[in-house]
C-alpha positions as CSV (number, residue, x, y, z in Angstrom):
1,X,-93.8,23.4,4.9
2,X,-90.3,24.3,4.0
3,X,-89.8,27.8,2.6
4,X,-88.2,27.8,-1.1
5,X,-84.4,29.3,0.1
6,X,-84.4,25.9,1.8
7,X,-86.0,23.3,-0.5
8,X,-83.7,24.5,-3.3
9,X,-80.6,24.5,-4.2
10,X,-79.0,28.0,-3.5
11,X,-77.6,30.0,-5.9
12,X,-74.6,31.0,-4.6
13,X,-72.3,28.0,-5.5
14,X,-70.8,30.5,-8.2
15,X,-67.8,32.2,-7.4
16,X,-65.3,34.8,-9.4
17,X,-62.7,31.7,-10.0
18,X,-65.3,30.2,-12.0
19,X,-65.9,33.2,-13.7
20,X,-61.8,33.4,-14.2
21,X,-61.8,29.9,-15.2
22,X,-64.5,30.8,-18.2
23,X,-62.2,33.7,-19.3
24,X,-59.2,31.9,-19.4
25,X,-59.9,29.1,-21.0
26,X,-62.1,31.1,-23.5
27,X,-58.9,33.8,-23.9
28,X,-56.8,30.5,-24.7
29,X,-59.6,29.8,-27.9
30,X,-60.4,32.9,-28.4
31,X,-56.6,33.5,-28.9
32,X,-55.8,30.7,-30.8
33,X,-58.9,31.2,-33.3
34,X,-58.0,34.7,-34.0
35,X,-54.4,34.3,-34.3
36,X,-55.0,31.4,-37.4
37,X,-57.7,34.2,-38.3
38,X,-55.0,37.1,-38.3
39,X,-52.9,34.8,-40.6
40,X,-55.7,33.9,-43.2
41,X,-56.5,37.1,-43.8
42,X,-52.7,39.1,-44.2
43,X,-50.8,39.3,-46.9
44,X,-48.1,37.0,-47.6
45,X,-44.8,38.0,-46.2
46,X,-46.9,40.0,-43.4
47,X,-49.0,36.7,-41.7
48,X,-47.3,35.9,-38.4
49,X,-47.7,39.6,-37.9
50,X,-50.8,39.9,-38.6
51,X,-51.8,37.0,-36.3
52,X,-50.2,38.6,-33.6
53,X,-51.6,41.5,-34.1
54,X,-55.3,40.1,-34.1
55,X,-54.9,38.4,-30.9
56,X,-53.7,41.2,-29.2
57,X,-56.7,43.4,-30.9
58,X,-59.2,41.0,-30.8
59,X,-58.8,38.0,-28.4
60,X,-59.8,39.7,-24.9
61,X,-62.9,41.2,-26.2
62,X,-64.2,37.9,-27.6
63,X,-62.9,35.7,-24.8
64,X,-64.6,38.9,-22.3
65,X,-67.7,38.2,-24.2
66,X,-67.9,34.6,-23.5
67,X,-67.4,35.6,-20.0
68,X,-69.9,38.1,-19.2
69,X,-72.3,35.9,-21.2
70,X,-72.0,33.0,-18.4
71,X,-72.3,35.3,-15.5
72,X,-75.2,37.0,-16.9
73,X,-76.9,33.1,-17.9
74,X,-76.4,32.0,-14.6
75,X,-77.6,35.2,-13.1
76,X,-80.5,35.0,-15.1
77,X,-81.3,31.2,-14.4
78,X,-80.7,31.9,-10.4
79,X,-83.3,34.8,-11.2
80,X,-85.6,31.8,-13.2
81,X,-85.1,29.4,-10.6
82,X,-86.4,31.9,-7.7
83,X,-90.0,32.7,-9.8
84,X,-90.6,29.0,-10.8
85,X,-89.7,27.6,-7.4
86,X,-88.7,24.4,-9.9
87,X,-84.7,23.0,-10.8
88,X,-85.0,21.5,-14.2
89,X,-83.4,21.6,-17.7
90,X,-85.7,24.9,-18.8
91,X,-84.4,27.4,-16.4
92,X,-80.8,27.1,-18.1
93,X,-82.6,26.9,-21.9
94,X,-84.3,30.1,-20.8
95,X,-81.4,31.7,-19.6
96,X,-78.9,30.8,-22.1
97,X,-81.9,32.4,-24.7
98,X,-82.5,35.7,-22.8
99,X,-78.7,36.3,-22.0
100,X,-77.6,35.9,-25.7
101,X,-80.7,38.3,-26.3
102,X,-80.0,40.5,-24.4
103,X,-76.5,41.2,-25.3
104,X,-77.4,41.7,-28.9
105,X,-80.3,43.8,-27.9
106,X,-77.7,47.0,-29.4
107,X,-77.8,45.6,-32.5
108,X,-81.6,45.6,-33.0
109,X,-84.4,43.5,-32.4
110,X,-83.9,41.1,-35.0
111,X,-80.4,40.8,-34.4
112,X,-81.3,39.5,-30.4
113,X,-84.0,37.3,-31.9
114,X,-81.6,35.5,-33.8
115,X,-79.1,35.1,-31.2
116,X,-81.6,34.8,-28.3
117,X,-82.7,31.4,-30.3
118,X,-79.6,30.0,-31.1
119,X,-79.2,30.9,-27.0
120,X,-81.8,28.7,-26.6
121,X,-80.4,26.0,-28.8
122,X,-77.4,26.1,-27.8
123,X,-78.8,25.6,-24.0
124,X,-80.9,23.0,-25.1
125,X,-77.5,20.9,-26.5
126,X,-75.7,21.4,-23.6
127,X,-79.0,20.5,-21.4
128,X,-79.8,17.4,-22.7
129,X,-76.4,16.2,-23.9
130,X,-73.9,17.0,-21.6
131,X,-70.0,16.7,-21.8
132,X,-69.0,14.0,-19.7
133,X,-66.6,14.3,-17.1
134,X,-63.7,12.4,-16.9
């Protein structure tokens, strides 16, 4: 009988330039979301400032966010995948949920309720229909 390290697939097939590739690519949205934010919201005369000024205040933290949320979902679904001894579409529903719970859990319980189920929906969409690659 084969033990579970060797029956499943390991865990360890994350690395920190996937982690980079997350933050970049979420800085470069993140970025460009609040710079068009940054110019909504200033006054006229003062907008490309102000969009400059809201990516440099704002655009690491949310694209750092993003981030730590996909190490902490895939550590939690590595952590899912070890109990259940099972590889299927629920360990990443489960840990997109608990992860976006979790990192609202300082804003209250209902607060990481909310967020912990669109977590889950938002695992669910990207579960069942994935982005094709090209």
């Amino acid at each position: 009988m084969p033990t579970p390290e060797t029956s499943l697939e390991t865990c360890s097939d994350i690395s920190l330039d996937d982690m980079g590739a997350v933050l970049a690519s979420s800085a470069v949205i993140g970025s460009t979301f609040q710079f068009f934010k940054g110019i909504y919201n200033s006054p006229k005369g003062q907008r490309l400032i102000g969009g400059t000024q809201a990516v440099r205040r704002n655009g690491l933290r949310s694209s750092g966010i993003y981030a730590v949320w996909f190490g902490l979902s895939y550590a939690m679904e590595c952590s899912i995948v070890h109990v259940r001894q099972k590889e299927d579409n629920w360990n990443f529903i489960f840990s997109s949920a608990a992860a976006a719970g979790f990192l609202q859990m300082r804003k209250g319980l209902g607060p990481a309720s909310r967020w912990s189920l669109l977590g889950g929906v938002f695992g669910a969409l990207v579960s069942y229909f994935p982005i094709p690659d090209n």
